[in-house]
N, C-alpha and C positions, 0 to 999 in steps of 0.2 A: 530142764537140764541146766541152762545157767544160771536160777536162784540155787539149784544146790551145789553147782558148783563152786558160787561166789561164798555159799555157807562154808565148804570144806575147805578153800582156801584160807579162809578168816582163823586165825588160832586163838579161840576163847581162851580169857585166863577162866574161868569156872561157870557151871553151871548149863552146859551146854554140849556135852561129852559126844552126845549124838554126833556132831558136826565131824567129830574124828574119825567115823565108821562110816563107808559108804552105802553098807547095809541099813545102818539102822537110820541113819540119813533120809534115805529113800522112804522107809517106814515110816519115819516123820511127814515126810511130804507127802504121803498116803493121807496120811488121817488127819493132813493140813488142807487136803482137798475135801475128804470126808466133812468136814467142820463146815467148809465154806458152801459148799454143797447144801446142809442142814440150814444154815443161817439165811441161804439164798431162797431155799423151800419157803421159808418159815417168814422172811422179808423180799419177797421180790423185786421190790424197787429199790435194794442194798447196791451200792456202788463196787464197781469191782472197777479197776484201772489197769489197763495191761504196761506193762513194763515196755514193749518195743512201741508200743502208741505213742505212751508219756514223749521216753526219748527222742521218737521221728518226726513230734510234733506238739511239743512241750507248750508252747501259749495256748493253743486251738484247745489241748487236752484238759490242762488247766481252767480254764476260762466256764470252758464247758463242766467243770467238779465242782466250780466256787458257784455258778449261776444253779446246778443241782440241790446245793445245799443253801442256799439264800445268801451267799455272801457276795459281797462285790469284787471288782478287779481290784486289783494291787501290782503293781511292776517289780515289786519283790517276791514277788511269787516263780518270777523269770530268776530274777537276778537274788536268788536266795545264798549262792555262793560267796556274794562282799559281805555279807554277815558277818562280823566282827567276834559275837558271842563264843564262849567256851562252847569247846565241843570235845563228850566224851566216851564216844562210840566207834564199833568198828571201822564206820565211813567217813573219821573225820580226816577224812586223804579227800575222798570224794566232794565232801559239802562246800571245800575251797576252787572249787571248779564247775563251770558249767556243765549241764547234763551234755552228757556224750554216747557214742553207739557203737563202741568199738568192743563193748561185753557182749552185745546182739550174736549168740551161737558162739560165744569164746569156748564153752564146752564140746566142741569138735576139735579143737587143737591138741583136746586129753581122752577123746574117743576110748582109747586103745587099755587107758587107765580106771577110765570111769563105768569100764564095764560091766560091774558089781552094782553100780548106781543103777544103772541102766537096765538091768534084767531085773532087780527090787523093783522098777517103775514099768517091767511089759513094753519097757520105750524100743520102739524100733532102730536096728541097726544101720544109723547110715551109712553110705555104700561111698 
């Protein structure tokens, strides 16, 4: 619920029309899990990284991806945010700041909106 929400809030300029419907949204992340599902089957040892892991525990989680995939530590890996480089994507609000945990369930503050979201994913109502 709040990868799609973080999608619907973001206003693509093109190419990504999906993100403006919460129906079809939903649908997207249907067959974004179908994929990942298929890829998982097919590579079992594929990394998958959760998003409230990263956040609550962003060295330990890291450490543990770079040491997965044969690379070493780097302390820019932490401190990715003093990055000075162009940036020009939806998150470049985000990539000037440390990872933070204040999105963890931001999508219960729109409950009431994202209801359409919600029944497209079978997602249970919380109470």
């Amino acid at each position: 619920m709040d990868a799609c929400t973080s999608i619907f809030f973001n206003h693509f300029v093109e190419g990504n029309e999906y993100s403006f419907n919460l129906e079809d949204l939903g649908q997207y992340y249907l067959d974004y899990q179908r994929l990942m599902s298929h890829w998982h089957k097919l590579f079992p040892d594929l990394l998958a990284v959760q998003y409230e892991e990263l956040v609550s525990n962003q060295e330990k989680t890291s450490r543990r991806r770079l040491e997965d995939i044969g690379l070493e530590w780097d302390e820019r890996c932490i401190n990715f945010h003093l990055n000075k480089r162009a940036v020009r994507t939806a998150s470049s609000v985000q990539v000037r700041q440390p990872i933070y945990t204040r999105s963890i369930n931001r999508w219960k503050l729109y409950k009431k909106q994202l209801s359409p979201l919600m029944k497209t994913l079978n997602y249970p109502s919380p109470d």
